[in-house]
Backbone atoms as SQL, in Angstrom:
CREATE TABLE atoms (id INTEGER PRIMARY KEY, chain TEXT, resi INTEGER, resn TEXT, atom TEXT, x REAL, y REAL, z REAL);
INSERT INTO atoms VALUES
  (1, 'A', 1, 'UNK', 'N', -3.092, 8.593, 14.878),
  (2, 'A', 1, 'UNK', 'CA', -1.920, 7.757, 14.964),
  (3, 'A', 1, 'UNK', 'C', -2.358, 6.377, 15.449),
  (4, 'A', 2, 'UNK', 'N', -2.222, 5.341, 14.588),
  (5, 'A', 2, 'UNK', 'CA', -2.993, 4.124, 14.710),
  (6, 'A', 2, 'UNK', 'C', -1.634, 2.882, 15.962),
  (7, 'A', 3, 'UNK', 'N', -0.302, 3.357, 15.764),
  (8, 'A', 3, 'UNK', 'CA', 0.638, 2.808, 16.639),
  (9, 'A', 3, 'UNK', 'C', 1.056, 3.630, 17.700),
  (10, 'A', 4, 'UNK', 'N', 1.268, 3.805, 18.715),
  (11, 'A', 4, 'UNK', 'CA', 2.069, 4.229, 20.321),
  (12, 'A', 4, 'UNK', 'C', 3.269, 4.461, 19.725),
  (13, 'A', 5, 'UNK', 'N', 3.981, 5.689, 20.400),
  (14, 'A', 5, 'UNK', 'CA', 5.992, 5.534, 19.931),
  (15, 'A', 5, 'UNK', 'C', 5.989, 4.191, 20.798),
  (16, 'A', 6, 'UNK', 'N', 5.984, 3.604, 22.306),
  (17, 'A', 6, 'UNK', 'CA', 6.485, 2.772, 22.548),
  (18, 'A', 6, 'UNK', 'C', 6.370, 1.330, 21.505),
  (19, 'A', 7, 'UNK', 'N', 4.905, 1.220, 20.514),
  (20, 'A', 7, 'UNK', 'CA', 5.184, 0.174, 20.141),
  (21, 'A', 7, 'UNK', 'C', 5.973, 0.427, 19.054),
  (22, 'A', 8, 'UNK', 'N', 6.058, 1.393, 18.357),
  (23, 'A', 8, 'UNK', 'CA', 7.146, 2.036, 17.279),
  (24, 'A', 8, 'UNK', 'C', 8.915, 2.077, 17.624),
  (25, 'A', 9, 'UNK', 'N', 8.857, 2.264, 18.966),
  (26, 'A', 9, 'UNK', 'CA', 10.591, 2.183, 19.386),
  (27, 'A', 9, 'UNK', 'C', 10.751, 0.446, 19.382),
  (28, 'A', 10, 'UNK', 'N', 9.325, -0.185, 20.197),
  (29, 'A', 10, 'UNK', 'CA', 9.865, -1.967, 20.273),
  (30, 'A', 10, 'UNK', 'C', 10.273, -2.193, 18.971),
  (31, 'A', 11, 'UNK', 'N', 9.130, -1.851, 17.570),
  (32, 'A', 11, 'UNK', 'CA', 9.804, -2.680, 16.546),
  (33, 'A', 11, 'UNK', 'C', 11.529, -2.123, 16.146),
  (34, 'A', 12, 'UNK', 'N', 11.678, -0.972, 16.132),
  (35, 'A', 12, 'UNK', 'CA', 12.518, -0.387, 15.624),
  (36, 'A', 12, 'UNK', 'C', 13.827, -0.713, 16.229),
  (37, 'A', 13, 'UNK', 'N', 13.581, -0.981, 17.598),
  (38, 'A', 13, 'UNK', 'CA', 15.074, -1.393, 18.740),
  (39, 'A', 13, 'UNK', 'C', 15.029, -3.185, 18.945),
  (40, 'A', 14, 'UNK', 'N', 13.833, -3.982, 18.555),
  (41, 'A', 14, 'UNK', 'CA', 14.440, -5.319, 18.340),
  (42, 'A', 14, 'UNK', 'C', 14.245, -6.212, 17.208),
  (43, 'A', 15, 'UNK', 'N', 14.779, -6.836, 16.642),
  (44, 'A', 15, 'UNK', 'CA', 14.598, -8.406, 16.009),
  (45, 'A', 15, 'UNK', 'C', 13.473, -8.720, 15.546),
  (46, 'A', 16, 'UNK', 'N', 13.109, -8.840, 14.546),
  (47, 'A', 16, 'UNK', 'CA', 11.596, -9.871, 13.759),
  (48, 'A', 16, 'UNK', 'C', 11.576, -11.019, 15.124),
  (49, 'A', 17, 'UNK', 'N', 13.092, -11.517, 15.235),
  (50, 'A', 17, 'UNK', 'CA', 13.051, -12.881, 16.021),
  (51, 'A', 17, 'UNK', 'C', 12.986, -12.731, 17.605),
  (52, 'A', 18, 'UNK', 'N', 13.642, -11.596, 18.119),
  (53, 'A', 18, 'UNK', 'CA', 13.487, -11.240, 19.540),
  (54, 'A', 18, 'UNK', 'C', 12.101, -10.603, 20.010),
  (55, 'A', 19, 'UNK', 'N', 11.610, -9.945, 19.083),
  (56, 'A', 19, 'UNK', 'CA', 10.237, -9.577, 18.896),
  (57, 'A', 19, 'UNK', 'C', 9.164, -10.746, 19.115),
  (58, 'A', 20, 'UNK', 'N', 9.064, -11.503, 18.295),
  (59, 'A', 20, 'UNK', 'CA', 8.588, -13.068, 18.047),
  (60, 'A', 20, 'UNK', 'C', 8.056, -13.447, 19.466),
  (61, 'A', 21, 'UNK', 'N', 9.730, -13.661, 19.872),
  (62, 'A', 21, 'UNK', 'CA', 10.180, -14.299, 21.348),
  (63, 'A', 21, 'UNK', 'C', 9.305, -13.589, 22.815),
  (64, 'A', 22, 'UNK', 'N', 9.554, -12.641, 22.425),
  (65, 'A', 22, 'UNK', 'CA', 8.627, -12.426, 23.484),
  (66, 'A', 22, 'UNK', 'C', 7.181, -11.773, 23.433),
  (67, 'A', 23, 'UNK', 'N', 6.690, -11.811, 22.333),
  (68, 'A', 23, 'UNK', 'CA', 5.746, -12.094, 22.453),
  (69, 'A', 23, 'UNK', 'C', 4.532, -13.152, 22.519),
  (70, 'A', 24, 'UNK', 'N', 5.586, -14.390, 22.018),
  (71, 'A', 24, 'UNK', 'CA', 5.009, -15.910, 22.669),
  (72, 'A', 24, 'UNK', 'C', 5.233, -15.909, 24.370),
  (73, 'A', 25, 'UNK', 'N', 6.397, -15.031, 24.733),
  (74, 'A', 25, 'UNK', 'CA', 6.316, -15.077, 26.703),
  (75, 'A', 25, 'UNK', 'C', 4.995, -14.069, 26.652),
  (76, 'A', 26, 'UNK', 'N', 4.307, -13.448, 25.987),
  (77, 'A', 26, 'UNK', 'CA', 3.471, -12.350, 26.473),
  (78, 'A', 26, 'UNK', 'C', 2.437, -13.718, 26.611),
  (79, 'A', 27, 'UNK', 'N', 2.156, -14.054, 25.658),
  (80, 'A', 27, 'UNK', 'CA', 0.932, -15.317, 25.112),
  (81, 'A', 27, 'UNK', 'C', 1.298, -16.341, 26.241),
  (82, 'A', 28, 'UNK', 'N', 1.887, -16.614, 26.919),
  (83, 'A', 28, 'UNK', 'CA', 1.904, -17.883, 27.705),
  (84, 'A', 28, 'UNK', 'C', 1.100, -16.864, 29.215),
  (85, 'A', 29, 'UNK', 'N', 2.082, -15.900, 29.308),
  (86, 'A', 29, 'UNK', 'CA', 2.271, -15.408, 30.579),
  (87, 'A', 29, 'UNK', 'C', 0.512, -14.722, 31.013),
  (88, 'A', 30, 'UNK', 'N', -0.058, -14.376, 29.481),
  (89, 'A', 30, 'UNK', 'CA', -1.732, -14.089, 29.517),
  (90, 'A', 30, 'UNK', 'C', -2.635, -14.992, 29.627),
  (91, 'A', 31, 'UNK', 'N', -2.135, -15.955, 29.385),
  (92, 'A', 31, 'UNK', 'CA', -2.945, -17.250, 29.185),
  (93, 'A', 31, 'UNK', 'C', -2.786, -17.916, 30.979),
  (94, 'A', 32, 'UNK', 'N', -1.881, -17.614, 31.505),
  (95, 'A', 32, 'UNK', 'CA', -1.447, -18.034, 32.856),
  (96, 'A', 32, 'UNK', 'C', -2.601, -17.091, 34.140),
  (97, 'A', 33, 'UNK', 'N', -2.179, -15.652, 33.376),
  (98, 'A', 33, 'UNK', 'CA', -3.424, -14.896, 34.112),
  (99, 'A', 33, 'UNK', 'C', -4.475, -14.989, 34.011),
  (100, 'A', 34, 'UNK', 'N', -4.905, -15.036, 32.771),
  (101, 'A', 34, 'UNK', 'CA', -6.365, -15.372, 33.294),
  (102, 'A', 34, 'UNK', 'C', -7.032, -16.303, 33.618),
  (103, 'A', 35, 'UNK', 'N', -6.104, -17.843, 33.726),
  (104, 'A', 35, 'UNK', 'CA', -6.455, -18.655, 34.585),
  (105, 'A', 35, 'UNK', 'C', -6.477, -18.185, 36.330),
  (106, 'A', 36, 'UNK', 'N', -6.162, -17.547, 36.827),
  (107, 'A', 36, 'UNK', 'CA', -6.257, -16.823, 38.384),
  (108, 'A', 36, 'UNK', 'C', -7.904, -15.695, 38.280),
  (109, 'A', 37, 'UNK', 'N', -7.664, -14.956, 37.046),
  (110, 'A', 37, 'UNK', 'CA', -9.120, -14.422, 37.362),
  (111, 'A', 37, 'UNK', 'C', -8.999, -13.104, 37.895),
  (112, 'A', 38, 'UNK', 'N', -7.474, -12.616, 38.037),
  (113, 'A', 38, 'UNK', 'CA', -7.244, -11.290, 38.910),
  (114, 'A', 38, 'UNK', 'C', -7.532, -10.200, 37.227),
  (115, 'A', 39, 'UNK', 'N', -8.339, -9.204, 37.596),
  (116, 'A', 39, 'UNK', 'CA', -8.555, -8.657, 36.288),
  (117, 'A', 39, 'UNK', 'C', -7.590, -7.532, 36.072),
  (118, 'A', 40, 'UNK', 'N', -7.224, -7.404, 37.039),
  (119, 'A', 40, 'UNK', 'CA', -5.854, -6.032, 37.212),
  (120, 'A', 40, 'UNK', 'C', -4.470, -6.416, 36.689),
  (121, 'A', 41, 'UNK', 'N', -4.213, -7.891, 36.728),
  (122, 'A', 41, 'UNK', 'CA', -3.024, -8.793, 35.962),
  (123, 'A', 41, 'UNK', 'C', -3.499, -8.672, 34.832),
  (124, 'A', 42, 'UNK', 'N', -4.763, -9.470, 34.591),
  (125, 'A', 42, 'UNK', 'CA', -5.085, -9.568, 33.217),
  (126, 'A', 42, 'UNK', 'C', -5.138, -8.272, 32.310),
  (127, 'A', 43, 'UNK', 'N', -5.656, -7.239, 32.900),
  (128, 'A', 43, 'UNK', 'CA', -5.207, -5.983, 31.971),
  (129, 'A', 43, 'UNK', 'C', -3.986, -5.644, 31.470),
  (130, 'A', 44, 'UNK', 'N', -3.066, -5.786, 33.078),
  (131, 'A', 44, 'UNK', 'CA', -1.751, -5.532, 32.322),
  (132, 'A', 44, 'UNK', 'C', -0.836, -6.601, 31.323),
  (133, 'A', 45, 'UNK', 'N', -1.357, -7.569, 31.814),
  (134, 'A', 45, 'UNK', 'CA', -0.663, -9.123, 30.358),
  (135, 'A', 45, 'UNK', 'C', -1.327, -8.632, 29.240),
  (136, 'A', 46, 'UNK', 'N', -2.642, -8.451, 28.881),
  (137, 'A', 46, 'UNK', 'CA', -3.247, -7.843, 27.879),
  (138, 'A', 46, 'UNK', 'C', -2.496, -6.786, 26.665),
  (139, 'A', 47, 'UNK', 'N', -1.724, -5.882, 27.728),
  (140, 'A', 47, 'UNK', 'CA', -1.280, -4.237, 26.996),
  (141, 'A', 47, 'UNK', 'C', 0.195, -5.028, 26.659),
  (142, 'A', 48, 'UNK', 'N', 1.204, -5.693, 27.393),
  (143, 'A', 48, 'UNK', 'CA', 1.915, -6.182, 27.513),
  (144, 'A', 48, 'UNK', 'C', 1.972, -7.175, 26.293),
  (145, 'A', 49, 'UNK', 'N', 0.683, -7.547, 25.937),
  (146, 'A', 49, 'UNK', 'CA', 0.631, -8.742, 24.755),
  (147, 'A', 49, 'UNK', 'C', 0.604, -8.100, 23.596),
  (148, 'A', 50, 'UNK', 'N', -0.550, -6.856, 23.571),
  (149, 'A', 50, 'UNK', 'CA', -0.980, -5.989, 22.786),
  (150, 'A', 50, 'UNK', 'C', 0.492, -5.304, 22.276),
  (151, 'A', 51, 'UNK', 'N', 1.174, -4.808, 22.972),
  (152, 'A', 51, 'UNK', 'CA', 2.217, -3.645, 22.642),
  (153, 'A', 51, 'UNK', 'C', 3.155, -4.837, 21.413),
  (154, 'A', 52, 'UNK', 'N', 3.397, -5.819, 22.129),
  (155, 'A', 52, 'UNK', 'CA', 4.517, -6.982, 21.410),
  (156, 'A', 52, 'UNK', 'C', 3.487, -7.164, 19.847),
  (157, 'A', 53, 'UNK', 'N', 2.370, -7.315, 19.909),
  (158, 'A', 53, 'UNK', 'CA', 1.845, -7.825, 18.454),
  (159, 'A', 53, 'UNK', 'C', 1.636, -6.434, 17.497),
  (160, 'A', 54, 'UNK', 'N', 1.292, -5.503, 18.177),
  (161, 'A', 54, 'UNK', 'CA', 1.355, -4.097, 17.411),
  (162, 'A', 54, 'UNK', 'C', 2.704, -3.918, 16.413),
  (163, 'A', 55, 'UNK', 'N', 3.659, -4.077, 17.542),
  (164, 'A', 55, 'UNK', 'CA', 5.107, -3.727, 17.232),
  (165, 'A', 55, 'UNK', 'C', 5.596, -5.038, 15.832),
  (166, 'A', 56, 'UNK', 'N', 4.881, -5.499, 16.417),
  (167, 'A', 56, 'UNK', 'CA', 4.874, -7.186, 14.862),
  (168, 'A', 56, 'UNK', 'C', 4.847, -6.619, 13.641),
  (169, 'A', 57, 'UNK', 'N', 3.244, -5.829, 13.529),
  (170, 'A', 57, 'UNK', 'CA', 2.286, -5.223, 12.685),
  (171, 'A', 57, 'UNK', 'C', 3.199, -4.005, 12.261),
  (172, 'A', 58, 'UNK', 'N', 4.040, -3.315, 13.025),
  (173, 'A', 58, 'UNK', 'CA', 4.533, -1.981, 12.981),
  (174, 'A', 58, 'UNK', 'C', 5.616, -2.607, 11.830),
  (175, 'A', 59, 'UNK', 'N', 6.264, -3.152, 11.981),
  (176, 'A', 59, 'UNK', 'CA', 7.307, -3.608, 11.144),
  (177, 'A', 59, 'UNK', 'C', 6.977, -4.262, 9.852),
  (178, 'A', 60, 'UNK', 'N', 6.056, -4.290, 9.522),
  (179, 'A', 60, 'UNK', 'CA', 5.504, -5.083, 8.469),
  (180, 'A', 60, 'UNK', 'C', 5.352, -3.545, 7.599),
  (181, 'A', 61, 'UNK', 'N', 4.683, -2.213, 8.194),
  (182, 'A', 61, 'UNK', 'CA', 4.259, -0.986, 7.393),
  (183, 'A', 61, 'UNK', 'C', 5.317, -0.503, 6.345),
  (184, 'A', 62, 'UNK', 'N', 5.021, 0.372, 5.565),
  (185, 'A', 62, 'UNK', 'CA', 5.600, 1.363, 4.385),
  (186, 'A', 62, 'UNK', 'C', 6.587, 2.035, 5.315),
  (187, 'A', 63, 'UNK', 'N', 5.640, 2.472, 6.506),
  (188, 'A', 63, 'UNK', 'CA', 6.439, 3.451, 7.497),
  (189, 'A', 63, 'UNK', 'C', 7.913, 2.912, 8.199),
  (190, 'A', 64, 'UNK', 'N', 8.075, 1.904, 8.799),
  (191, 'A', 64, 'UNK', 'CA', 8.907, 1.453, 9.084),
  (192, 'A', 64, 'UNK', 'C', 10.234, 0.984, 7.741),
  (193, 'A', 65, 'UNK', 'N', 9.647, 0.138, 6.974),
  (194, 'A', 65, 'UNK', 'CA', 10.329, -0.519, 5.798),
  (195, 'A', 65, 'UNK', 'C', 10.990, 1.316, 5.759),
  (196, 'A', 66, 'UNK', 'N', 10.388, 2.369, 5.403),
  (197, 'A', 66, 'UNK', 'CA', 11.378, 3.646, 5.211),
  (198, 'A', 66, 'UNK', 'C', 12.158, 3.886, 5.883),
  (199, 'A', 67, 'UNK', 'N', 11.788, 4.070, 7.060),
  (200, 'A', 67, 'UNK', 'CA', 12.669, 4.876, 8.242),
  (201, 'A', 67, 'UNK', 'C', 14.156, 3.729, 8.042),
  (202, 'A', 68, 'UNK', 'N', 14.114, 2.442, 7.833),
  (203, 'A', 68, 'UNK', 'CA', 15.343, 1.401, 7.380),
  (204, 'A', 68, 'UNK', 'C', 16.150, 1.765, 6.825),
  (205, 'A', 69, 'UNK', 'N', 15.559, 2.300, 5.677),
  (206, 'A', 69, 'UNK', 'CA', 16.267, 2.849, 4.162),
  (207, 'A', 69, 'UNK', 'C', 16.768, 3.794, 4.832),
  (208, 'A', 70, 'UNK', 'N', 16.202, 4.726, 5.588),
  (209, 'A', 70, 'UNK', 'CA', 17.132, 6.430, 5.321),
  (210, 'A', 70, 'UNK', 'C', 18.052, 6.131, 6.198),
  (211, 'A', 71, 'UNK', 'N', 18.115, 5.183, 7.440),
  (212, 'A', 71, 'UNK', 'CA', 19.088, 4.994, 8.726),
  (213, 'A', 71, 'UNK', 'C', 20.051, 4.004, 7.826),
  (214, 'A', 72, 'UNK', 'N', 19.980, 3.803, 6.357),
  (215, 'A', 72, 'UNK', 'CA', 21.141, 2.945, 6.071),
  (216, 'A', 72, 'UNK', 'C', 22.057, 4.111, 5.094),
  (217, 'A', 73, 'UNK', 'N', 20.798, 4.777, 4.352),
  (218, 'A', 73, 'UNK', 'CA', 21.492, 6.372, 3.884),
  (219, 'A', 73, 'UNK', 'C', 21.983, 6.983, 4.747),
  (220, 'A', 74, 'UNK', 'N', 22.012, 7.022, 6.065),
  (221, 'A', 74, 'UNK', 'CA', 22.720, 8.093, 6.655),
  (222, 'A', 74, 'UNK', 'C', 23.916, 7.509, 7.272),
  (223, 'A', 75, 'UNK', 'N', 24.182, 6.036, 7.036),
  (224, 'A', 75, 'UNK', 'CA', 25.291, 5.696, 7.849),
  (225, 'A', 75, 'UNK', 'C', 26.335, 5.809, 6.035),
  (226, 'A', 76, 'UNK', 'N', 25.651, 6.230, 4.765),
  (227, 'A', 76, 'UNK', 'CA', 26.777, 6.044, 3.670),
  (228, 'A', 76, 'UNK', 'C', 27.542, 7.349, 4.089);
């Protein structure tokens, strides 16, 4: 399994654009840590950055584009 459910629930529960959004706060907020040098921040801004760009990638798949389709079949 090449994605996490958590990064599979982010794409699935927000926005191309809310998605976006915070993952430019992930990119500022990593870029902030590792100016300090604490490597225990920087790991976690890292996974924190990581999870938001996965979840990017997740939404772009076959896999996702489906699961769309059948949650619009099941609301006919």
């Amino acid at each position: 399994m090449f994605f996490t459910d958590y990064q599979k629930n982010l794409a699935y529960n927000l926005k191309k654009s809310e998605l976006r959004k915070k993952y430019k706060a992930s990119e500022k907020e990593l870029k902030q840590v590792a100016r300090t040098g604490n490597e225990v921040s920087l790991i976690k801004a890292m996974k924190k950055h990581g999870n938001f760009e996965y979840a990017m990638l997740f939404q772009k798949t076959p896999e996702f584009k489906g699961h769309k389709v059948r949650c619009v079949n099941d609301k006919i």
